[in-house]
KELO-800262 format. One record per residue (C-alpha): residue number from 1; x, y, z. Coordinates in nm, 3 decimals, decimal comma, always signed. Each point is the difference from the previous one (the first is absolute). Layout:
REC   num         X         Y         Z
REC   NUM         X         Y         Z
...
This chain:
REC   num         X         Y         Z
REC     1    +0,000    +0,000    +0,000
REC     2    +0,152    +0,304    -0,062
REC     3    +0,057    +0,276    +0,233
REC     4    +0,066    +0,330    +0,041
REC     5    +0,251    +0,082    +0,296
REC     6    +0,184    +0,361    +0,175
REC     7    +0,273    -0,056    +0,295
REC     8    +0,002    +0,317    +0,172
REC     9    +0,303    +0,008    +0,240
REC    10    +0,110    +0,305    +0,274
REC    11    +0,344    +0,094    +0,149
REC    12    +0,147    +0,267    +0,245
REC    13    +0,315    +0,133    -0,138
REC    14    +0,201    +0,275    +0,205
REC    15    +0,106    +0,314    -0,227
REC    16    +0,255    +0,252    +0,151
REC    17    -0,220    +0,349    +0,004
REC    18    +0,300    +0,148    -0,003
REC    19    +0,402    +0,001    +0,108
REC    20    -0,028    +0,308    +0,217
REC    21    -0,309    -0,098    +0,188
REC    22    +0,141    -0,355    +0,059
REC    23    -0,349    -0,123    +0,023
REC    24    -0,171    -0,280    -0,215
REC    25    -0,362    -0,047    -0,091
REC    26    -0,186    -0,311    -0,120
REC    27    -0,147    -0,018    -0,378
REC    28    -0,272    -0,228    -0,049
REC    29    +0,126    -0,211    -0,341
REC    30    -0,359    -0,177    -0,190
REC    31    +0,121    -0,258    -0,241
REC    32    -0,271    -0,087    -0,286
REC    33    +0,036    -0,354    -0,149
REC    34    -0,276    -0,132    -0,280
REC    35    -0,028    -0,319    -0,194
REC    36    -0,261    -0,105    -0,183
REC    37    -0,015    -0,378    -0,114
REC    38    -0,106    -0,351    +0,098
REC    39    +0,032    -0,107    +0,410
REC    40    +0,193    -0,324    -0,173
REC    41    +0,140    +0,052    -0,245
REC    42    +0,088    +0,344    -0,013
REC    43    -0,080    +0,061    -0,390
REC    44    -0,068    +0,391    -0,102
REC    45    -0,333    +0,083    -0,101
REC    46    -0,060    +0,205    -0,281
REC    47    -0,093    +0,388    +0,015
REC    48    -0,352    +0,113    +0,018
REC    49    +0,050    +0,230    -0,315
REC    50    +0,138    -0,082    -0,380
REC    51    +0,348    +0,024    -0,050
REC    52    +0,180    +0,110    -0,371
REC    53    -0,049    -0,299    -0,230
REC    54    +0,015    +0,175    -0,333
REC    55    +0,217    +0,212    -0,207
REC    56    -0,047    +0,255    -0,281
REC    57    +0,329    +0,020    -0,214
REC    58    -0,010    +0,300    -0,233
REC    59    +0,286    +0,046    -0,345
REC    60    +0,183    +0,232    +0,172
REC    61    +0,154    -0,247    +0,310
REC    62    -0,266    +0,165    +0,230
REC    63    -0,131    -0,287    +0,274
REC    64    -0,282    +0,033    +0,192
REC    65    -0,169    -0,233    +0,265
REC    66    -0,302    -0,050    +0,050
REC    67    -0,288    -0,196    +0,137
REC    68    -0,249    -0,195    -0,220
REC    69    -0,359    -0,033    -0,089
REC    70    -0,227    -0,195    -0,230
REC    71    +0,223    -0,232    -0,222
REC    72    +0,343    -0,123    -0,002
REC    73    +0,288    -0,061    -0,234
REC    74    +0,185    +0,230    -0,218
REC    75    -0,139    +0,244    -0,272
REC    76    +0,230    +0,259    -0,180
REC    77    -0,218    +0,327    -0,140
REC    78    +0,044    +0,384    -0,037
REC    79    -0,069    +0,202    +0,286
REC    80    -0,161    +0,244    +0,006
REC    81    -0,209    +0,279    +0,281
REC    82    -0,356    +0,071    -0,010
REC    83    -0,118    +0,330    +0,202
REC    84    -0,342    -0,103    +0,055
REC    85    -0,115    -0,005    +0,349
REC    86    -0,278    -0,224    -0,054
REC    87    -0,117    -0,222    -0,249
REC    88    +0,271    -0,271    +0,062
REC    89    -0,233    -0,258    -0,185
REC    90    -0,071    +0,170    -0,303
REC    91    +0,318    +0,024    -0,036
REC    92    +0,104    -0,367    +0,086
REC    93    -0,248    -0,124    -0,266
REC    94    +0,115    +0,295    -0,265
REC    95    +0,114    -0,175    -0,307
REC    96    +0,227    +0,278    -0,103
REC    97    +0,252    -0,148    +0,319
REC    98    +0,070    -0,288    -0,178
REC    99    +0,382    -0,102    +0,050
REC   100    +0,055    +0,280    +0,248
REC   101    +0,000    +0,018    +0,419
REC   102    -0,212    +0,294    +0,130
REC   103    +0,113    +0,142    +0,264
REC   104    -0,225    +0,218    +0,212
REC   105    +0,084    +0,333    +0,173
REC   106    -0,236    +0,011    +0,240
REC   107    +0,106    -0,181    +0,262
REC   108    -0,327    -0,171    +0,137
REC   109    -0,112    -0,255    -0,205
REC   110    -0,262    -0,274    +0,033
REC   111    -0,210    +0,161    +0,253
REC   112    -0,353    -0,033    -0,251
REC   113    +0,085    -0,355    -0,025
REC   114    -0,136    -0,104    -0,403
REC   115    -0,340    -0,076    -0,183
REC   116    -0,093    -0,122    -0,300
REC   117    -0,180    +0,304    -0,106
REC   118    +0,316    +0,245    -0,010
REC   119    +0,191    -0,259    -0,260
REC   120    +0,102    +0,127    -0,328
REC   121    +0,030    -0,282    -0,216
REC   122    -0,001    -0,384    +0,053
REC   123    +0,314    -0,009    +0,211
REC   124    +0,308    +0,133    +0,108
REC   125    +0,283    +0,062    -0,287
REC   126    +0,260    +0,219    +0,230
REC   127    +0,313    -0,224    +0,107
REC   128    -0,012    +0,122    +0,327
REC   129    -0,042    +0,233    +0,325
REC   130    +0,211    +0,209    +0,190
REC   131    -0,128    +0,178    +0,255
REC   132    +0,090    +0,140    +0,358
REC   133    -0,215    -0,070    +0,307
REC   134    -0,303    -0,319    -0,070
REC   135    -0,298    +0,062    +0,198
REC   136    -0,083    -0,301    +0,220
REC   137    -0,351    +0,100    +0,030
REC   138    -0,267    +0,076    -0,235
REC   139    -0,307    +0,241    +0,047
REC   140    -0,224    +0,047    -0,305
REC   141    -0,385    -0,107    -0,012
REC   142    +0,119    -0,107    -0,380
REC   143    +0,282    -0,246    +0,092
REC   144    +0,010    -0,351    -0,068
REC   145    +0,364    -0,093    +0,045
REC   146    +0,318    +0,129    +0,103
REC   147    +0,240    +0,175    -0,238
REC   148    +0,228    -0,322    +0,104
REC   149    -0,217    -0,295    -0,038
REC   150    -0,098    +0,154    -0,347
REC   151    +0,331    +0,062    -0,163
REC   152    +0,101    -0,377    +0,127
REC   153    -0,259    -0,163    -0,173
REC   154    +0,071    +0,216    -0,344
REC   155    +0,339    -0,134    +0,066
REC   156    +0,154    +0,433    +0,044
REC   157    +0,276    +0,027    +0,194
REC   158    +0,008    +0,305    +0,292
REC   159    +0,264    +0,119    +0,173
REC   160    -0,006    +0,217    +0,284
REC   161    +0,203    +0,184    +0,326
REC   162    +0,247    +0,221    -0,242
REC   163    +0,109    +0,347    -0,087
REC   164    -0,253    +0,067    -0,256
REC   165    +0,101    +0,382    +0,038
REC   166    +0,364    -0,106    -0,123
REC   167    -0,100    -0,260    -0,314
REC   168    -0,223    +0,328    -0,145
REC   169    +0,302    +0,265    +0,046
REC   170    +0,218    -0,263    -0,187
REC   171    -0,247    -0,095    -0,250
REC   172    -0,047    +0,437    -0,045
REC   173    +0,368    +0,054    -0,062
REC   174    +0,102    -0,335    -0,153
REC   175    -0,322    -0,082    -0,229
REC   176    -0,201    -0,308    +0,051
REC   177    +0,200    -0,317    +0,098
REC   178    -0,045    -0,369    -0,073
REC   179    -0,016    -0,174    +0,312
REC   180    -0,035    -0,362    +0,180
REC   181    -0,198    -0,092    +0,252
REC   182    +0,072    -0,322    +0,179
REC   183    -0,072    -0,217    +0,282
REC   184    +0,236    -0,271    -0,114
REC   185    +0,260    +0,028    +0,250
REC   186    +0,182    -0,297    -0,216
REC   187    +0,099    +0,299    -0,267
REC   188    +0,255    +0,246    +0,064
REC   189    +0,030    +0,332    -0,055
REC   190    +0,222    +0,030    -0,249
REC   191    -0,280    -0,279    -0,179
REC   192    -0,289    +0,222    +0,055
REC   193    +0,252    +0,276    -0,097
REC   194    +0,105    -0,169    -0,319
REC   195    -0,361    -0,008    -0,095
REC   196    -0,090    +0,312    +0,076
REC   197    +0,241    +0,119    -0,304
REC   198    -0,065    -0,251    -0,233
REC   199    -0,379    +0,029    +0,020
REC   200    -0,141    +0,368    -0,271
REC   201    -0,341    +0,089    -0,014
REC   202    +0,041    +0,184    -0,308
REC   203    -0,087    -0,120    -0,363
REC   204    -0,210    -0,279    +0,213
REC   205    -0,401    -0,031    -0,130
REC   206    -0,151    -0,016    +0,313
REC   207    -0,357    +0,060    -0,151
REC   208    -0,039    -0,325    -0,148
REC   209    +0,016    -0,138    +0,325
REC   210    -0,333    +0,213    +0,161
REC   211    -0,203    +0,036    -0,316
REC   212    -0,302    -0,236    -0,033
REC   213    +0,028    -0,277    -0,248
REC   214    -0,372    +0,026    -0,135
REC   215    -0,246    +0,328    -0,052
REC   216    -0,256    +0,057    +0,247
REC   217    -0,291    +0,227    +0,066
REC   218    +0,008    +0,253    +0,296
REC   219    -0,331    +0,135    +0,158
REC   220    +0,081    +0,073    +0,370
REC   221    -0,037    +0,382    +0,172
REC   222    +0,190    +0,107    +0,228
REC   223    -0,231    -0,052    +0,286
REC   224    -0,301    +0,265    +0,127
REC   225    +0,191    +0,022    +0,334
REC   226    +0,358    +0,135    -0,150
REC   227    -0,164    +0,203    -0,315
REC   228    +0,070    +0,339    -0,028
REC   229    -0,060    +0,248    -0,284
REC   230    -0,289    -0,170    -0,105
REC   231    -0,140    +0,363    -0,122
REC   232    +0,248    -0,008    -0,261
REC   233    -0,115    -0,330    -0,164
REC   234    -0,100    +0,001    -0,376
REC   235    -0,301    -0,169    -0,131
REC   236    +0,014    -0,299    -0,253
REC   237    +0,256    -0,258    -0,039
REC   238    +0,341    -0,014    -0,187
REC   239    +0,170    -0,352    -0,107
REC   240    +0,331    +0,073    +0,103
REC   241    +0,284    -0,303    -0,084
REC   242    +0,260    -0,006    +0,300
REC   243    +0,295    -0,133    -0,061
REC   244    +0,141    -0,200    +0,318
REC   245    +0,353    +0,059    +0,009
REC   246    -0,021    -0,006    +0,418
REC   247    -0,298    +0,154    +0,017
REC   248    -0,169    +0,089    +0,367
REC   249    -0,364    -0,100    +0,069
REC   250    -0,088    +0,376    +0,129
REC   251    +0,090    +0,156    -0,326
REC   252    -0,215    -0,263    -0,149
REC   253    -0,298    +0,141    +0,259
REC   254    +0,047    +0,334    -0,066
REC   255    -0,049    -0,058    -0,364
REC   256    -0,283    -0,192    +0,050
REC   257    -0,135    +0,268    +0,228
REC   258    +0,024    +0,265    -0,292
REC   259    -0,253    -0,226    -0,178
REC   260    +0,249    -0,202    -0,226
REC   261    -0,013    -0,354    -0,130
REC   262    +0,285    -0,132    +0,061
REC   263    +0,163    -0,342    -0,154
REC   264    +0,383    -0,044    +0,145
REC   265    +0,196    -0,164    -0,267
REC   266    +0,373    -0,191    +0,085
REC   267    +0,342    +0,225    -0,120
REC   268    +0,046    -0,197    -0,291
REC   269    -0,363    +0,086    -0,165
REC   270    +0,045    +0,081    -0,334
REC   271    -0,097    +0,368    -0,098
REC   272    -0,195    -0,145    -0,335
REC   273    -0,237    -0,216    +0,254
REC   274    -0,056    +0,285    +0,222
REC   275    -0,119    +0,229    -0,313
REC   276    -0,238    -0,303    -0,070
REC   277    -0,155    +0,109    +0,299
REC   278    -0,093    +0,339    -0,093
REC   279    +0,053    +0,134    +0,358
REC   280    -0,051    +0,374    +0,096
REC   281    +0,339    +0,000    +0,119
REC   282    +0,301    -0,218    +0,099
REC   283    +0,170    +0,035    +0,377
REC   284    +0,389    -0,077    +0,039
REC   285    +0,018    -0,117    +0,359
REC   286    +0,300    +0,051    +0,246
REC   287    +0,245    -0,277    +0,040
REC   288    +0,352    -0,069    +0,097
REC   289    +0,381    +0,032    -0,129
REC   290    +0,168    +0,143    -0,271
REC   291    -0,266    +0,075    -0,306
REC   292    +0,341    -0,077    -0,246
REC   293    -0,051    -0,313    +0,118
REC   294    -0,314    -0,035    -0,171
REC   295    -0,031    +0,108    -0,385
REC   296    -0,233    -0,254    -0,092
REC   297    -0,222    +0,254    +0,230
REC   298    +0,126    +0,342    -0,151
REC   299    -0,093    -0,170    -0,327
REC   300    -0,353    -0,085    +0,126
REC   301    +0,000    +0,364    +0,103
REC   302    +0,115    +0,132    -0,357
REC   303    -0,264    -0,158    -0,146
REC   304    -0,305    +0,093    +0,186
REC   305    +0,107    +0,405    +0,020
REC   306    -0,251    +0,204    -0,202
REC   307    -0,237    -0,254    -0,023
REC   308    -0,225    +0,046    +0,306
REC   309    +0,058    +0,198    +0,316
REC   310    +0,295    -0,152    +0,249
REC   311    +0,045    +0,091    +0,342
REC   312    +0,373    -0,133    +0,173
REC   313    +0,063    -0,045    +0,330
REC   314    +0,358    -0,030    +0,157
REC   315    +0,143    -0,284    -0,234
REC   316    -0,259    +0,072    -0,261
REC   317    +0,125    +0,403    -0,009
REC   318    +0,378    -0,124    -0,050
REC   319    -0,127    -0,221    -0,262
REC   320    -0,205    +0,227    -0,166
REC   321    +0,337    +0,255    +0,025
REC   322    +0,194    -0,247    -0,191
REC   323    -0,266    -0,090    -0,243
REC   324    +0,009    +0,380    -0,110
REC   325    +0,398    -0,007    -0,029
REC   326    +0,096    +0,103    +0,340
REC   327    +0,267    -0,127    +0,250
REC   328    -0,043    -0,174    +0,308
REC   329    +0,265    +0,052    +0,282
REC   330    +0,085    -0,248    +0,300
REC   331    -0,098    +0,247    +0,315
REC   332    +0,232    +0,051    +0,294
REC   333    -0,200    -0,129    +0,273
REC   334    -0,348    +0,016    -0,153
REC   335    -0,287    +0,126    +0,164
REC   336    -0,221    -0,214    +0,184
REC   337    -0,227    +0,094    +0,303
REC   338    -0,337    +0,182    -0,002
REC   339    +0,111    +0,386    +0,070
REC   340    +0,156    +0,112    -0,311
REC   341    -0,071    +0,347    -0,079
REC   342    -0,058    +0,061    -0,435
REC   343    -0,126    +0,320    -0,152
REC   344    -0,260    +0,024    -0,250
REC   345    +0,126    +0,168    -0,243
REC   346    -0,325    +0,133    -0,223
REC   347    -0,166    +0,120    +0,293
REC   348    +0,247    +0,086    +0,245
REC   349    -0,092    -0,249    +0,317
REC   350    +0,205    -0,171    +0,209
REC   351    -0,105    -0,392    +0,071
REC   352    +0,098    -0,260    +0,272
REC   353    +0,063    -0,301    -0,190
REC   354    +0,084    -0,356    +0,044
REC   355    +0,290    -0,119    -0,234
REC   356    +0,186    -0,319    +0,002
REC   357    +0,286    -0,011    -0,297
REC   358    +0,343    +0,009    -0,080
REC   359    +0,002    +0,087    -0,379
REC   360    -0,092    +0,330    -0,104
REC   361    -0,063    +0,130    -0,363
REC   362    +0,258    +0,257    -0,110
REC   363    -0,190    +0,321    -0,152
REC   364    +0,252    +0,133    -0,198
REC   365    -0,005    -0,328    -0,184
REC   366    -0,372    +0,102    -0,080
REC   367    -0,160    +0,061    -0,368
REC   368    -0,127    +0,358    -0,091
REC   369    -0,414    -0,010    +0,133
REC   370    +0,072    -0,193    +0,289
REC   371    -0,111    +0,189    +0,299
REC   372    +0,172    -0,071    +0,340
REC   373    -0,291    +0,066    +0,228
REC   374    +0,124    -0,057    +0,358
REC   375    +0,374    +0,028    +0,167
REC   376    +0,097    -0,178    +0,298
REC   377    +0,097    +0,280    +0,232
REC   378    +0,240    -0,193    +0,215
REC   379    +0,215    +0,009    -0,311
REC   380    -0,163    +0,094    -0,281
REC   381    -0,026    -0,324    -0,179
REC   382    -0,254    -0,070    -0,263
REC   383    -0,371    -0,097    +0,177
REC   384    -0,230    +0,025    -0,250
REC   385    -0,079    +0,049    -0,398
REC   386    -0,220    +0,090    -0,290
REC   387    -0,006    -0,051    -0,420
REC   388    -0,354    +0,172    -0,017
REC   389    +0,029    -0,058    -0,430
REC   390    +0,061    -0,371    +0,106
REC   391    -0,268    -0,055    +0,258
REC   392    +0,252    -0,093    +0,291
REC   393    +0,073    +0,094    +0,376
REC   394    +0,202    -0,138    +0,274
REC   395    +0,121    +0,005    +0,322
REC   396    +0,348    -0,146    +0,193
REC   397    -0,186    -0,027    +0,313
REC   398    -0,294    -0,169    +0,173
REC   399    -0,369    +0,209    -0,060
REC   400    -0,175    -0,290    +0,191
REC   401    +0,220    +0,034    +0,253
REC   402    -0,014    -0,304    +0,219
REC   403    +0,145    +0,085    +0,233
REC   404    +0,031    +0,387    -0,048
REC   405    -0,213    +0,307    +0,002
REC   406    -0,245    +0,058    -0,254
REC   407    +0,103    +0,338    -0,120
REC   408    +0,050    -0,155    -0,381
REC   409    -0,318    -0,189    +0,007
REC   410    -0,160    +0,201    -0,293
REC   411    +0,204    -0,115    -0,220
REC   412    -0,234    -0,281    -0,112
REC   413    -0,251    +0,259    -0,039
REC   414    +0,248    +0,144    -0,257
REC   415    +0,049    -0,312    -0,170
REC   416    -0,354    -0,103    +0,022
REC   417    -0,076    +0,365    -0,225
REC   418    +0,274    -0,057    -0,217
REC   419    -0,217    -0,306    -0,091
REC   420    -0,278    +0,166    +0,010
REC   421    +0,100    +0,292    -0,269
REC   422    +0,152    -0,312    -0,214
REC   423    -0,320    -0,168    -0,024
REC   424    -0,203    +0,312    -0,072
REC   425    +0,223    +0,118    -0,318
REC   426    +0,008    -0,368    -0,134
């Protein structure tokens, strides 16, 4: 049986006051002796808490421990920071993280627990979680699992109990990092170092990975409880063709919400079978990686400009950039998190957006009559564009903006009358 046990033990020691006075007083000495273990044996029983059991091994010889949640093993990715302070879900089931480890600066994570409703697509597609202090309690009338328990059985590995402070000011001044994360303490660090610099993320197509394989038809709202400019809504219904390179199921919502049928089609759709389809316009979803990676895409795009009205979101805008002969540069660090600031350019406003890429399309690599509508003004990156003569608008961030605020929620509206103004002069 094992045992806790404390010896406590008490001595009188003389001590010399001092040499002049020739007198001597008595100090009390208290000597403090603890053991925990088994009466018997004497074996050591573990601590109460976790200890380290995991390690994140960046490409530049950086090594930090950690503790461990959800799965186990060893997963190499590109890390990168998310600024969100809530929404931790969303993001884990965000398509557009494939290959990469998010990790969040906030430092409080877990405390809402998960639920099936907040999910944006089937499952998670990030490599991993990195995060600073897990909640060991849950308090949310909506919960139905732990943040734990959920990434273990989606097989996501967490880490936790590390500087996430320092990882972001490296990632700022050194550019997003491949990293491993590992609990295999079998493989050293100069392994999980080795792979950290043999493993790119560029060039890779990671959208053929999250796309759907067959088309499908997509009729939910976003529910009565969460609506919100419902005032703005349209009347009648638009066929729009969404291409699913990663796509998330609230931009699907919010489309439907505008009054638009919509029928989500896989990356690899051919553009001659979606102008079959006569739709009222064609949607070029978000997704993730490099959109170099992907010309069969930027061809699909090609083909389908002029033809109907498109609307781009995120991937879809760098593709659409492309398409029209523009470049496409690898970001620093990217911009993910739900607080990015972006100025309208035609009317002047400033919205709060939610973004999550690390490509951005280069504007001096634009045609003549392409408009750049919006600037990111934390550095005054392209956010958003416009080809009125060729029916086309887009957008490097996230107008549904799950999570995020809903500053850029009109957008669809925008969309939904460049349909609308198409259909009437046809």
């Amino acid at each position: 049986m094992a045992i806790n046990a404390m010896y406590l033990s008490v001595t009188n020691r003389p001590l010399l006051s001092s040499p002049a006075a020739g007198k001597s007083v008595q100090v009390r000495t208290f000597t403090v002796r603890c053991s925990t273990g088994s009466a018997s044996t004497g074996a050591v029983i573990p601590a109460p808490w976790k200890l380290s059991d995991a390690r994140l091994v960046l490409e530049d010889g950086s090594i930090w421990r950690a503790k461990s949640f959800g799965a186990s093993g060893t997963q190499v990715g590109e890390v990168v920071f998310n600024t969100s302070l809530t929404g931790y879900q969303e993001i884990l089931t965000d398509p557009s993280y494939a290959g990469q480890f998010v990790l969040m600066t906030c430092p409080h994570i877990g405390n809402t627990g998960v639920n099936i409703d907040d999910e944006e697509s089937i499952q998670c597609f990030l490599g991993g979680l990195i995060i600073r202090s897990l909640s060991i309690s849950t308090s949310n009338y909506r919960c139905t699992e732990s943040l734990s328990d959920y990434l273990s059985k989606r097989n996501i590995m967490g880490i936790y109990d590390l500087d996430t402070r320092a990882i972001t000011r490296r990632l700022r001044e050194d550019g997003s990092l491949i990293g491993v994360l590992s609990t295999e303490e079998s493989k050293t660090d100069e392994q999980l170092l080795e792979m950290s610099r043999t493993w790119d993320i560029v060039g890779v197509d990671l959208i053929s990975n999250v796309s759907c394989k067959e088309p499908y038809e997509w009729v939910q709202k976003t529910g009565s409880e969460w609506d919100f400019n419902s005032n703005q809504r349209q009347e009648g219904t638009f066929h729009v063709v969404a291409y699913d390179f990663g796509i998330k199921h609230n931009i699907l919502r919010r489309l439907a919400s505008y009054g638009c049928k919509i029928t989500v089609v896989p990356s690899t759709w051919p553009a001659t079978e979606t102008l079959k389809m006569k739709p009222d316009g064609v949607l070029f979803s978000n997704g993730p990686g490099d959109p170099s990676a992907v010309p069969y895409a930027v061809e699909t795009v090609k083909e389908i400009i002029g033809k109907v009205p498109i609307f781009g979101i995120c991937m879809g805008h760098q593709l659409l950039g492309q398409a029209l002969g523009g470049k496409t540069y690898k970001m620093k660090f990217g911009h993910h998190g739900g607080n990015h600031p972006v100025r309208n350019l035609r009317n002047g406003s400033v919205e709060i957006s939610a973004q999550n890429h690390n490509y951005a399309v280069d504007p001096e690599s634009l045609p003549s009559g392409v408009e750049v509508t919006h600037v990111n003004l934390n550095d005054g990156s392209c956010a958003g564009l416009a080809f009125p003569q060729r029916k086309l608008m887009s957008l490097q961030y996230h107008p549904e903006a799950s999570p995020g605020p809903h500053d850029s929620d009109l957008v669809f509206d925008n969309f939904v009358e460049l349909m609308r103004k198409e259909k009437q002069s046809s």
